[in-house]
C-alpha positions in Angstrom: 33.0 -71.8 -24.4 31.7 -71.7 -27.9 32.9 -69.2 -30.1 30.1 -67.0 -31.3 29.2 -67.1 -35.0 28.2 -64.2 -37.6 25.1 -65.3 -37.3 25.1 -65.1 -33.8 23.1 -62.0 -31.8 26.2 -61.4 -30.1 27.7 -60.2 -33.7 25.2 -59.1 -35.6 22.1 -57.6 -33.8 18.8 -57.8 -35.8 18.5 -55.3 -38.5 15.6 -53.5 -37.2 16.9 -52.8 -33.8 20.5 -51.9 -35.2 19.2 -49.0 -37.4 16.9 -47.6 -34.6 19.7 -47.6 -32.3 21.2 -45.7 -35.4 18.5 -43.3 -35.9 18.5 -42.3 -32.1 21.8 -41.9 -32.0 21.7 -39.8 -34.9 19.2 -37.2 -33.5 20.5 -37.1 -30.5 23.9 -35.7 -32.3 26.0 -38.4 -30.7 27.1 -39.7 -33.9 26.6 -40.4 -37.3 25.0 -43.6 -39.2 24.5 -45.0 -42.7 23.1 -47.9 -44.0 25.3 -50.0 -47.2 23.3 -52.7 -48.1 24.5 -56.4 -49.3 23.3 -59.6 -50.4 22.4 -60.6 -46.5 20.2 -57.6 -46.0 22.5 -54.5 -45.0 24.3 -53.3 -42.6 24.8 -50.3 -40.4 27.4 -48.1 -40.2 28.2 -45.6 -37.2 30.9 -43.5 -35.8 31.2 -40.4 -33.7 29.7 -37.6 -34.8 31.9 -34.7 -36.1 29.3 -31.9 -36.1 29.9 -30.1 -32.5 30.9 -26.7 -31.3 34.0 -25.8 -29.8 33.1 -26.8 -26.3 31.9 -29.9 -28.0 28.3 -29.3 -27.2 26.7 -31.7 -29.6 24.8 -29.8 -32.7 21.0 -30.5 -33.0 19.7 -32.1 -36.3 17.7 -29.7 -37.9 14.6 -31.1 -38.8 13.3 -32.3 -42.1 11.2 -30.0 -44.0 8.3 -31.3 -45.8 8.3 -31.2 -49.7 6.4 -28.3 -51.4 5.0 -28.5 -54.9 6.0 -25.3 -56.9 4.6 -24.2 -60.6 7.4 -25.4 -62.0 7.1 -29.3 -60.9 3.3 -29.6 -60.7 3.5 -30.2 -64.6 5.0 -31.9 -67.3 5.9 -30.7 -70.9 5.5 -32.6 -74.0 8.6 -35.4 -74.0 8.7 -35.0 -70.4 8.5 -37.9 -67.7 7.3 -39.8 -70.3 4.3 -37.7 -71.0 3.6 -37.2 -75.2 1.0 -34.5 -76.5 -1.1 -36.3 -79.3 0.6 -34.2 -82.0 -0.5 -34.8 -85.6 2.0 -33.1 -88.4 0.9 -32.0 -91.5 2.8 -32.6 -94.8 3.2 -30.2 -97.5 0.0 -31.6 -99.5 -1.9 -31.4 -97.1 -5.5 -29.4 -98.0 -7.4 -27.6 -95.2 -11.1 -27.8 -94.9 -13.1 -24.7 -96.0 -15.6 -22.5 -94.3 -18.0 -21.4 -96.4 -20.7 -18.9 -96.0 -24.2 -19.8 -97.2 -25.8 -17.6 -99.3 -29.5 -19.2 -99.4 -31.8 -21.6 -100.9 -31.8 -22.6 -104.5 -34.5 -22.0 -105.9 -35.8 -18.9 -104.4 -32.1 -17.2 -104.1 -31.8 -13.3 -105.7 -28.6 -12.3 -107.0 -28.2 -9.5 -103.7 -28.2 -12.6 -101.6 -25.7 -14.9 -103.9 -23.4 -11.6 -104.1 -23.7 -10.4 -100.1 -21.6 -13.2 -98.6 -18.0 -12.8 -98.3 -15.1 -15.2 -98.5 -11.6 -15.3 -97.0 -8.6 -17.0 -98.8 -7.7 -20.0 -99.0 -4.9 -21.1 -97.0 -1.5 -22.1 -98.0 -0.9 -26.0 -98.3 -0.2 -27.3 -95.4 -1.7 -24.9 -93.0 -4.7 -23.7 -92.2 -7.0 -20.1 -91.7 -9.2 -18.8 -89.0 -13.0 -17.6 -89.1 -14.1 -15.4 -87.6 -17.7 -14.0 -87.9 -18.5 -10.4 -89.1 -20.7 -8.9 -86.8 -21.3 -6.0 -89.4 -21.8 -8.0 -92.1 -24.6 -10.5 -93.3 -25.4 -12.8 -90.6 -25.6 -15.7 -92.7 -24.9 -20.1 -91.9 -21.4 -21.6 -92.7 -20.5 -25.1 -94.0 -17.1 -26.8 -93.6 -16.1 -28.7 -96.6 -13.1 -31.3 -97.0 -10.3 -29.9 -98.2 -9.2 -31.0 -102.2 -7.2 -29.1 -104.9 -11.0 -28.2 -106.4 -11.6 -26.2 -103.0 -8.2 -25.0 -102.1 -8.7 -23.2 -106.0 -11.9 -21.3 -105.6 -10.9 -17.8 -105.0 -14.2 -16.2 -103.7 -16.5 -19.4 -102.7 -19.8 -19.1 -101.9 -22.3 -21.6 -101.1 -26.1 -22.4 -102.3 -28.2 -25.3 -100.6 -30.0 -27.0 -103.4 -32.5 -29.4 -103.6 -31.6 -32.5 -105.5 -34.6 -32.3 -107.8 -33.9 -28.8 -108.4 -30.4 -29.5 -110.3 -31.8 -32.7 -111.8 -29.6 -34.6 -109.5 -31.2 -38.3 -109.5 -31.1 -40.2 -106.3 -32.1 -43.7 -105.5 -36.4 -44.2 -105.9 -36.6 -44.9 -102.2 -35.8 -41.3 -101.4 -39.0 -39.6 -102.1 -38.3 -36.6 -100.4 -36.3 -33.2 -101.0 -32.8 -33.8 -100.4 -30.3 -30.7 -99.4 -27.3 -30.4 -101.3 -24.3 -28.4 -101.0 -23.8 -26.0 -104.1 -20.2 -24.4 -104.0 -19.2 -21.8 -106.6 -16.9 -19.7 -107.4 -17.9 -16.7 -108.0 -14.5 -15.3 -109.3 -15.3 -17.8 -112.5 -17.0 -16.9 -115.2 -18.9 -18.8 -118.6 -17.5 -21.5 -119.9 -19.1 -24.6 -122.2 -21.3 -27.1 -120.5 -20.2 -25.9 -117.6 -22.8 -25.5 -114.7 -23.2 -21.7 -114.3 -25.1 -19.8 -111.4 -26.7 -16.7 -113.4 -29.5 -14.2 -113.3 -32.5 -14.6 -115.1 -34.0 -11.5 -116.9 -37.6 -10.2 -115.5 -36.8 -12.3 -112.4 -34.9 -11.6 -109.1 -34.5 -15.6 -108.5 -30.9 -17.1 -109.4 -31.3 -20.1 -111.9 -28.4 -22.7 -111.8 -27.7 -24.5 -115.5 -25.5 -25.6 -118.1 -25.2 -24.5 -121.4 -23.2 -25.6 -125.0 -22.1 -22.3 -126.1 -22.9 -18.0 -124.5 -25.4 -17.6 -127.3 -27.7 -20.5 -125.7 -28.2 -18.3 -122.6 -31.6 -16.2 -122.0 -30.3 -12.5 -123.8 -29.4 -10.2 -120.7 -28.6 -12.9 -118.4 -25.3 -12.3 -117.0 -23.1 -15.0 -115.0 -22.5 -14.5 -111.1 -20.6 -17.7 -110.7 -19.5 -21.2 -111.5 -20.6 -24.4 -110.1 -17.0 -26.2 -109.2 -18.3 -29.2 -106.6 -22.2 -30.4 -105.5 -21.8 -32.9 -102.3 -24.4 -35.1 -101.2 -25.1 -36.7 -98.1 -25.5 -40.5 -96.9 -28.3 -41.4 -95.9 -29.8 -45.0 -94.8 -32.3 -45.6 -97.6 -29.2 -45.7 -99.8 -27.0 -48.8 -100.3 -23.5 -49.2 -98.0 -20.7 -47.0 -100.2 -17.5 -49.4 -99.2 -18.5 -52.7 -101.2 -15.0 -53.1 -102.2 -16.1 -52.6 -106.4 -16.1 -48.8 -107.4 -18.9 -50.0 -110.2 -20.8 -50.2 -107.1 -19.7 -47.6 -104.6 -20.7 -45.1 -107.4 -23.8 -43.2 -107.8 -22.7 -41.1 -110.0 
């Protein structure tokens, strides 16, 4: 009679039949079974179970419970399970953009308008304030505007929308039209030489927005509301692409 190999059925019964023999066995409290695999596939463990009652009356299984998803493992925090917010850290030079109120129009603005808009600080370097409208106060427009040492200075900004032609601002011949630029003052500054100055004009409610050499050049009984610190304006299409690689030619201005 040939001696039966460990290959042979007689030794080693398939793998799927052995471990649902296992599994019945299991639940039926008759014994108990584990699985240890190895390089040839597994193989399954049993022996009589332990778990009965004095008048060894086998134990039932309790049943296994489904899964239930709680708050606390329905989401992950930032460096967990591999999950990253897209964080973005500020360094200690870093300069916060600006909302500014608008006071009006130049020309055409009156000095109750340039003086009616109020300002908040400016924030420390490196962090940022919050606006929030003033539902008693002047209903007026806001303008954001990048954040620089020249902006992060003004101490009570206010803004004017200017027309180009109005400042003597000179823009390429193919813009005909009126362009809108953005006027920021300070209007904690006062007079200073060839500086541009934002002042009243005697016998007139309209603001007037010039430069002058020395005080004694200015119309007698003007008085200065604020200072001109930064004028931005736009891109637009009729003018020619700003990043040629040569400043000479990136420059307007």
């Amino acid at each position: 009679m040939k001696r039966p190999t460990s290959s042979s059925p007689a030794v080693r019964p398939p793998l799927a039949a052995a471990l649902a023999a296992a599994v019945a066995a299991f639940y039926a409290g008759r014994c108990e079974a584990w699985m240890t695999p190895n390089s040839s596939g597994g193989r399954i463990s049993i022996r009589p179970s332990t778990a009965t009652t004095a008048s060894s009356t086998p134990t039932p299984p309790t049943p296994p419970t489904a899964l239930r998803s709680t708050a606390e493992d329905t989401g992950s925090l930032h460096g967990q399970n591999s999950c990253f917010l897209p964080l973005q850290q500020l360094d200690q030079d870093y300069f916060a953009p600006r909302v500014v109120q608008i006071a009006g129009p130049y020309p055409g603005i009156t000095a109750s308008e340039f003086l009616s808009v109020t300002s908040e600080p400016s924030p420390e370097q490196g962090q940022w304030n919050y606006d929030f409208s003033d539902p008693d106060g002047p209903q007026v427009g806001t303008v954001a505007i990048a954040g620089s040492p020249v902006v992060h200075g003004c101490d009570d900004p206010a803004v004017i929308v200017a027309e180009h032609f109005s400042i003597g601002v000179q823009l390429p011949p193919e813009i005909e039209d009126p362009v809108d630029l953005i006027v920021l003052a300070d209007r904690s500054l006062g007079f200073a030489e060839r500086a541009f100055l934002v002042h009243t004009v005697p016998g007139s409610d309209g603001l007037k927005i010039a430069a002058y050499g020395s005080k004694g050049d200015m119309p007698g009984g003007s008085e200065v509301l604020g200072r001109v610190v930064l004028v931005q304006i736009p891109w637009l299409p009729s003018m020619k692409p700003t990043k040629s690689g040569f400043m000479e030619v990136d420059e307007y201005f």
